[in-house]
VEXDREN-2710 file (C-alpha; in Angstrom, 1 decimal):
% VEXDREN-2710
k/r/px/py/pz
1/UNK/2.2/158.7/137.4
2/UNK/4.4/157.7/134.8
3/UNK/6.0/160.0/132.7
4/UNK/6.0/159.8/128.8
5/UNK/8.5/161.5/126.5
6/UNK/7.8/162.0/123.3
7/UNK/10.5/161.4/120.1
8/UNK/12.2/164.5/120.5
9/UNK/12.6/164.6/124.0
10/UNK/14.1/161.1/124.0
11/UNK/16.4/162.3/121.2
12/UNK/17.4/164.7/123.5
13/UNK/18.1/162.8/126.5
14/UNK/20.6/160.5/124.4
15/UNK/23.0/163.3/123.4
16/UNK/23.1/163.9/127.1
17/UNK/23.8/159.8/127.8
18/UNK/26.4/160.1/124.9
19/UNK/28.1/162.8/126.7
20/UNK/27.7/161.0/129.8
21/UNK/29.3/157.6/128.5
22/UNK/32.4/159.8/127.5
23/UNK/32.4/161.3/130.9
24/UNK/32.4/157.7/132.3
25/UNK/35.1/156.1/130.2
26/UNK/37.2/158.8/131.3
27/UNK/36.8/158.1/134.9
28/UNK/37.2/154.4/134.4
29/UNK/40.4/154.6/132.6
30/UNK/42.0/156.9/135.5
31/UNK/41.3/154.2/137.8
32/UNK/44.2/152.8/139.3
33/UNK/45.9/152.2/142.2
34/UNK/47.4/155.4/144.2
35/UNK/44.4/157.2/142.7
36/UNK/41.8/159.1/145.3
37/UNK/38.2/159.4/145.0
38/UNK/38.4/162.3/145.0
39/UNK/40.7/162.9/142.1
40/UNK/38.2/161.0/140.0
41/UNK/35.3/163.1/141.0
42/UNK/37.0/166.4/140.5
43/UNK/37.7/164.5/136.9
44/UNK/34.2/163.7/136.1
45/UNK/32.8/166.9/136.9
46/UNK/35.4/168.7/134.6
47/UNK/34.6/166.1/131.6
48/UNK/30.8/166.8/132.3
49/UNK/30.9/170.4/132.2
50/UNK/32.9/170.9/129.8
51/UNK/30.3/168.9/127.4
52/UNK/27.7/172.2/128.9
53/UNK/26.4/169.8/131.3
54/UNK/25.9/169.9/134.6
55/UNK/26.2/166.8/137.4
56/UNK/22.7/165.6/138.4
57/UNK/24.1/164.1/141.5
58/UNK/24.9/168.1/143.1
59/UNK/21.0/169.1/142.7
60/UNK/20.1/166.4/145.0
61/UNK/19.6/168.3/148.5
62/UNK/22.8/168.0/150.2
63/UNK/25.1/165.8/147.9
64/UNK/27.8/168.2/147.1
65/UNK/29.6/165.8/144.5
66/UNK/29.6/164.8/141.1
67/UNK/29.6/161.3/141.7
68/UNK/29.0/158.9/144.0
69/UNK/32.3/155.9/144.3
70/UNK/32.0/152.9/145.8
71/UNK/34.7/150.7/147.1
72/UNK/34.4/146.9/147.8
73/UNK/31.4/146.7/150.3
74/UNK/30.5/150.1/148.9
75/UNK/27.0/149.6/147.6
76/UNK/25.6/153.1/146.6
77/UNK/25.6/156.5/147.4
78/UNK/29.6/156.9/148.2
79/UNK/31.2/160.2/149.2
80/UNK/34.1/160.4/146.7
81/UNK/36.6/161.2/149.5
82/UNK/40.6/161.0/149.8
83/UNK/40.3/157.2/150.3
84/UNK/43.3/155.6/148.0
85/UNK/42.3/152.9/145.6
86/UNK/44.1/150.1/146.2
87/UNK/45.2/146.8/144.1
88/UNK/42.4/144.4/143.5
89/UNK/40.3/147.1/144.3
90/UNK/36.5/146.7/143.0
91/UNK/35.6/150.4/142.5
92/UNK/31.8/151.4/141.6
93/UNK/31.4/154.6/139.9
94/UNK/27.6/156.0/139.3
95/UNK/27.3/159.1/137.2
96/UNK/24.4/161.3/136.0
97/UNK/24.1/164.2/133.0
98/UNK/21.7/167.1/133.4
99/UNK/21.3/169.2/130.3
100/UNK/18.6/171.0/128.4
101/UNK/16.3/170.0/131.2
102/UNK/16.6/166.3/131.4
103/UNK/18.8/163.9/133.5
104/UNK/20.4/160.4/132.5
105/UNK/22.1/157.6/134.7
106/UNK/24.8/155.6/134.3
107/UNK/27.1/153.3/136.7
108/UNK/30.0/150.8/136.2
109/UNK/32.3/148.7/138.1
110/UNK/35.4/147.8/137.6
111/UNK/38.9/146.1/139.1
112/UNK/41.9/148.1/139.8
113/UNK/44.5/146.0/138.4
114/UNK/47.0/147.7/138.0
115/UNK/48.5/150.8/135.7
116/UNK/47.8/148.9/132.3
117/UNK/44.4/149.9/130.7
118/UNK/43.2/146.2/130.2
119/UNK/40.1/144.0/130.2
120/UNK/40.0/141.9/133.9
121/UNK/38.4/138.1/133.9
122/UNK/36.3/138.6/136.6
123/UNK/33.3/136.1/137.3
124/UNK/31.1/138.9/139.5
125/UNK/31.6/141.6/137.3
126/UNK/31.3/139.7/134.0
127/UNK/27.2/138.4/136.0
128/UNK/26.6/141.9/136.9
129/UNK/27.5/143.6/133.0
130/UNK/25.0/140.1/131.9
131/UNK/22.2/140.8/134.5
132/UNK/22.1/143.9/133.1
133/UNK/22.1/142.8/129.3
134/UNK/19.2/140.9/129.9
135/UNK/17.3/143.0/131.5
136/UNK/17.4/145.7/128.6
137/UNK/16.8/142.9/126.2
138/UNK/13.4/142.6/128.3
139/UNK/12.4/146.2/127.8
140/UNK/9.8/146.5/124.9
141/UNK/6.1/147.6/124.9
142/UNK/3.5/145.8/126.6
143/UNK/6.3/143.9/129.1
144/UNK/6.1/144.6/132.6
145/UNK/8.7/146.2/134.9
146/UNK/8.1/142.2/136.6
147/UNK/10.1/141.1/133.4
148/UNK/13.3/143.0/133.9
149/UNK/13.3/142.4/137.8
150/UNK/13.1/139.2/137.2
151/UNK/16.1/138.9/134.3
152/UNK/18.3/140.4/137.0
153/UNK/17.2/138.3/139.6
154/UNK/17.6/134.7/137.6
155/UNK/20.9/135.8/136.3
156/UNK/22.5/137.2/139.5
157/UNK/21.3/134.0/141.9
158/UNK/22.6/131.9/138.8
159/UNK/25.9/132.6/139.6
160/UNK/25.9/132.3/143.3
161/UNK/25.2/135.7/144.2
162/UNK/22.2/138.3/145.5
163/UNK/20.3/141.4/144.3
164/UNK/20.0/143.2/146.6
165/UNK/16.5/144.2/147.7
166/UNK/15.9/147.5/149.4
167/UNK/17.5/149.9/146.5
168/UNK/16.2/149.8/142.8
169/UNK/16.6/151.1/139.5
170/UNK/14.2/154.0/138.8
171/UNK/12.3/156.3/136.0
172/UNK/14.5/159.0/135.0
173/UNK/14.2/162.3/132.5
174/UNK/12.8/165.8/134.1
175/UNK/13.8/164.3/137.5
176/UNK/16.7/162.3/138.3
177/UNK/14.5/159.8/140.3
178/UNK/10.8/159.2/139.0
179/UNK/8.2/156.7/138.5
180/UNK/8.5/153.5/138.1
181/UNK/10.7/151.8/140.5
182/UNK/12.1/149.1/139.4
183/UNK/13.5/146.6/141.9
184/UNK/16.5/144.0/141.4
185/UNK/14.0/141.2/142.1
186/UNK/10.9/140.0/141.3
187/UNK/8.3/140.6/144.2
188/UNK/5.0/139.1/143.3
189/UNK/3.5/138.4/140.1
190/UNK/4.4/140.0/137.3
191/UNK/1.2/140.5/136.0
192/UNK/0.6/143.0/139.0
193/UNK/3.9/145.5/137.7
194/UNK/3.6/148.4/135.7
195/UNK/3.1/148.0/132.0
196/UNK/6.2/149.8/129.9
197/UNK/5.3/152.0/127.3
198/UNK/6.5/153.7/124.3
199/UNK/8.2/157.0/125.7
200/UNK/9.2/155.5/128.9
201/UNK/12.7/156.0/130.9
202/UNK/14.0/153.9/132.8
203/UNK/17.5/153.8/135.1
204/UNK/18.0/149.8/135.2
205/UNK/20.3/149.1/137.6
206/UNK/21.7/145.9/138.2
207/UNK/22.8/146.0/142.0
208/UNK/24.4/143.0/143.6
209/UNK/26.5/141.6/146.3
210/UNK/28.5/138.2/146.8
211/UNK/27.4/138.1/150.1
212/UNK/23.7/138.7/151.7
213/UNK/21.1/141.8/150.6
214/UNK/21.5/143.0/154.0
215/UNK/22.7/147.0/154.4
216/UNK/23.9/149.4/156.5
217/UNK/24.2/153.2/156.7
218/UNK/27.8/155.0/157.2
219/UNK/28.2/157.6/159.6
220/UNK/28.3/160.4/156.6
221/UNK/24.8/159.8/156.1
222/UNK/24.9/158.8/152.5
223/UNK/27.4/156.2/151.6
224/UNK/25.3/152.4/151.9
225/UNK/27.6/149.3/152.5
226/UNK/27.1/145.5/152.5
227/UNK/26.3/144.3/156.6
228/UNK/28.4/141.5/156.0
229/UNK/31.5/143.0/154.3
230/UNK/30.9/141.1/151.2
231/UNK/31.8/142.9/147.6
232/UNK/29.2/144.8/145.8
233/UNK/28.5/145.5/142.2
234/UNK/26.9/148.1/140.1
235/UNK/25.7/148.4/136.3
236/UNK/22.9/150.5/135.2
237/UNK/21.6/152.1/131.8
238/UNK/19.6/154.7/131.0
239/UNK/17.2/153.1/128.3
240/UNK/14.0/154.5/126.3
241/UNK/11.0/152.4/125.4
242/UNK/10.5/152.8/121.9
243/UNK/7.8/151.1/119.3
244/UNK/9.8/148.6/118.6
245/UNK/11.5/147.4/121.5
246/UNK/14.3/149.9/123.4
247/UNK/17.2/152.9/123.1
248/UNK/19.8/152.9/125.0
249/UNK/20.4/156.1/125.8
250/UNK/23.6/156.0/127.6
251/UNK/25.3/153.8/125.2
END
């Protein structure tokens, strides 16, 4: 089952996204290199609560961290440990707001340059922020989930790279993770995905490698990485389905 969310309870879950954006663009500017994971976990988690939210990411059973920070290979999922950033560093950070009852999602990657706070020309990051523009710009009433798997798909094999295809974006509002799933691919017809609605939430996540989809598991039992080594990327959005098309709520 779907959940629906009515006006209110949308407007709701975008003061939390709002709060969440501001939480994220703190993180992003302390990246650098010398920096630890861990320092810019223990920074999002004092940015989120001090906006009277709480991180989404500690009320999943047994992740005891505000975020989850991903390095290179890194796909999803990382433990924000002591690892150092390093130079030329891509760095994935994935972030989530609970508050008044309701969750949003929100992840970026970036390139630690260096020290300066400035834009990087990067060709894989600059596919991954697209992908994920165009799959938003498919989210309107009466589309299909098939529409914005398959907007990240053509854009990301465009360029040379792959979705990868055993982790999705995802419904989100009373839960963190919910109905529908919503994969980085197109699998099938579209005509056999899930209708979007007016009320619907949706994580869309944009998640991408420069090598093959294929994963593996660290020992720490959370952290996923690429099988091949290859760089990873990761944008998502917490968007609403409205009457007239979409709201992004993390925006």
């Amino acid at each position: 089952m779907i959940p629906i969310y009515s006006e209110e309870e949308i407007k709701t879950m975008k003061e939390g996204g709002k709060k969440l954006r501001k939480t994220l663009k703190e993180v992003l500017k302390a990246i650098k290199p010398g920096v630890t994971l861990r320092e810019l976990d223990q920074l999002a988690e004092k940015s989120i609560r001090a906006q009277d939210g709480q991180p989404s990411f500690k009320k999943v059973p047994g992740y005891y961290w505000a975020s989850c920070i991903n390095l290179n290979d890194g796909v999803v999922h990382g433990i924000p440990d002591e690892k150092l950033i390093k130079k030329d560093d891509y760095v994935s950070v994935d972030l989530g707001f609970y508050s008044q009852g309701f969750h949003t999602d929100l992840s970026w990657t970036v390139k630690a340059v260096d020290s300066r706070l400035k834009t990087v020309d990067d060709r894989f990051l600059k596919t991954g922020e697209e992908a994920l523009k165009k799959a938003i710009d498919q989210v309107k009433p009466e589309n299909r989930v098939g529409h914005i798997s398959k907007a990240i798909e053509q854009t990301i094999k465009k360029a040379g790279y792959q979705p990868i295809r055993s982790l999705s974006g995802h419904g989100v509002g009373h839960e963190l993770h919910q109905e529908p799933v919503i994969p980085c691919f197109l699998k099938g017809e579209i005509s056999q995905t899930p209708f979007l609605k007016r009320g619907m939430v949706l994580a869309i996540e944009v998640i991408y490698t420069q090598g093959e989809p294929g994963l593996v598991m660290a020992d720490d039992g959370w952290t996923i990485s690429t099988q091949d080594g290859k760089i990873a990327g990761l944008f998502e959005e917490t968007v609403a389905v409205t009457a007239n098309g979409h709201l992004v709520l993390t925006s």
